[in-house]
C-alpha positions in Angstrom: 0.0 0.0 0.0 1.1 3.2 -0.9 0.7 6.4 0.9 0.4 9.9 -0.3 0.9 13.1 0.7 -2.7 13.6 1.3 -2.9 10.4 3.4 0.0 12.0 5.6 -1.9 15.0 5.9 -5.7 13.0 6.8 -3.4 11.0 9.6 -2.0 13.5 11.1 -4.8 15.2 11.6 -7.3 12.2 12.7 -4.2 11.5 15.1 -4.0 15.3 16.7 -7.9 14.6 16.9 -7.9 12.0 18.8 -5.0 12.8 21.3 -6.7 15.7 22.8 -9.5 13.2 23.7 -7.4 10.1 25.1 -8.9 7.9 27.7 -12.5 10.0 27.6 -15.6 7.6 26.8 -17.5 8.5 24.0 -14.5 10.0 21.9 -15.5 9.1 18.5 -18.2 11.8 17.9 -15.9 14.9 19.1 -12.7 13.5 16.8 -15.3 13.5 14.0 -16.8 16.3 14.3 -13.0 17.7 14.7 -11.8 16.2 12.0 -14.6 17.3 9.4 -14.1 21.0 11.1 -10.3 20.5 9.9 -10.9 18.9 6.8 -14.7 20.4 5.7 -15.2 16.1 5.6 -14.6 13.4 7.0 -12.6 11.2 4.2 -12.6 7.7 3.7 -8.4 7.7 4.9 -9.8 9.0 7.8 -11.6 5.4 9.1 -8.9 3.3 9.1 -6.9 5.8 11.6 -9.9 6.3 13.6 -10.4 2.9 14.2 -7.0 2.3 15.3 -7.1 5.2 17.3 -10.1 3.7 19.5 -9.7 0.4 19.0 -13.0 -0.5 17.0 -13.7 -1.6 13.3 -13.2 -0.1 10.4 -17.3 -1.0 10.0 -17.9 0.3 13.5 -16.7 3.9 12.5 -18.1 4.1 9.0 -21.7 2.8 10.4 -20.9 6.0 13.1 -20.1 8.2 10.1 -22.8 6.9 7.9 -25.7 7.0 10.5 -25.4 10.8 11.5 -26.1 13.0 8.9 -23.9 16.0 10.3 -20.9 14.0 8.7 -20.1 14.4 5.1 -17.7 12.1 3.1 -17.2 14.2 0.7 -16.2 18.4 0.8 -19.5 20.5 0.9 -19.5 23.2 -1.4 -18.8 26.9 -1.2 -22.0 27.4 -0.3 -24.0 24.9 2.1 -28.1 25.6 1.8 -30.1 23.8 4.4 -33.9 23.6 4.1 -35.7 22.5 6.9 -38.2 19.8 6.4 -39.9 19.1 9.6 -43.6 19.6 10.2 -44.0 23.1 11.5 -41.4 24.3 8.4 -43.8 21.8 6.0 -47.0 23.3 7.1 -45.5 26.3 6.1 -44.3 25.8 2.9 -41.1 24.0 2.9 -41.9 22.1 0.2 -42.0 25.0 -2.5 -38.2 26.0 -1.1 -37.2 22.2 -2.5 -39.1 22.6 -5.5 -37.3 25.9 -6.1 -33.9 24.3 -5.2 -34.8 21.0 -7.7 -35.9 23.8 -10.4 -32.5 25.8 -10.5 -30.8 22.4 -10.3 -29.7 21.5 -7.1 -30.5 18.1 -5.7 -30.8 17.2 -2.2 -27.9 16.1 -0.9 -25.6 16.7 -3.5 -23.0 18.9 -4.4 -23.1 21.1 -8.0 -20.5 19.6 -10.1 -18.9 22.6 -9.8 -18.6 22.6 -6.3 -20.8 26.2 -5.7 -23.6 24.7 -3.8 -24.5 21.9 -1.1 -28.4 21.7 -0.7 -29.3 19.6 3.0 -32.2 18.4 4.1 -32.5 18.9 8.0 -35.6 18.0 9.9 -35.5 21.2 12.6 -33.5 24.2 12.4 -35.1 25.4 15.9 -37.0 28.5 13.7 -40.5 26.5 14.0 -42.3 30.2 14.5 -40.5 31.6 11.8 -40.8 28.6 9.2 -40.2 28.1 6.7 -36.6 27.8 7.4 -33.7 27.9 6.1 -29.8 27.9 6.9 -27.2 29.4 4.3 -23.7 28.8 5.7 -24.0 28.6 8.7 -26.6 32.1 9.0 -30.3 31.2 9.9 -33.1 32.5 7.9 -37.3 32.4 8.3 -39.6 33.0 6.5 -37.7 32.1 3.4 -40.3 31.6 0.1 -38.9 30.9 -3.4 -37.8 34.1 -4.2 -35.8 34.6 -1.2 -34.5 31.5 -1.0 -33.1 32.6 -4.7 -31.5 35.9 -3.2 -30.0 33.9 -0.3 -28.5 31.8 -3.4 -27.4 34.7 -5.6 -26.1 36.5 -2.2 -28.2 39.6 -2.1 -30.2 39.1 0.4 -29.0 41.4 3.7 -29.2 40.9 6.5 
């Protein structure tokens, strides 16, 4: 097996990871959420060191990283859109923000092949009162229709 620079670089950084949280129970979900904060992911490289760092299997920590939605395998893109589906955000109209995002050509869940956009389902935002909701990196938004949503996109929308 060879190992490359980037490999180097995902180990070394799974490794710092997981020394600040030696010997605490329940390390695995801090490291990860470390790791994707250093890397914007958590890569594949990444399982094989985690697992040796906390003695489990390679299987235990991809089921960990597969189960939780928070944890992305792959970089997000510039911009990360999260729409919030649960029910208050529904009753409210969530589902024409996902009809708008499909229209303009962003799936769920995916990334533009040019790496612009990221568009997330979540099922609560904590907005409920202000729904439908909406988070664009990182920044939460209510009350978000279509046409916003599109400004939010196109980055004219103040605050």
């Amino acid at each position: 097996m060879t190992t490359s620079a980037s490999d180097v670089t995902v180990e070394s950084v799974v490794r710092n990871a997981a020394a600040g949280h030696r010997g605490q129970r329940g390390a695995l979900l801090p490291v990860l959420h470390a790791v994707q904060a250093e890397l914007g992911h958590v890569p594949q490289e990444a399982i094989a060191v985690l697992a040796d760092e906390f003695n489990l299997s390679r299987a235990d920590v991809h089921g960990v990283v597969t189960f939780y939605h928070d944890f992305r395998r792959e970089s997000a893109g510039r911009t990360t859109v999260r729409i919030c589906r649960a029910e208050a955000c529904q009753a409210l109209g969530a589902d024409g923000l996902v009809a708008y995002a499909r229209e303009a050509g962003l799936a769920l869940g995916e990334t533009t092949a040019d790496g612009a956009v990221t568009v997330e389902q979540v099922f609560c935002l904590g907005n409920c009162a202000l729904g439908p909701a909406a988070e664009v990196n990182g920044r939460l938004y209510g009350r978000v229709d279509p046409a916003r949503l599109g400004s939010l996109l196109d980055g004219t929308v103040s605050s």
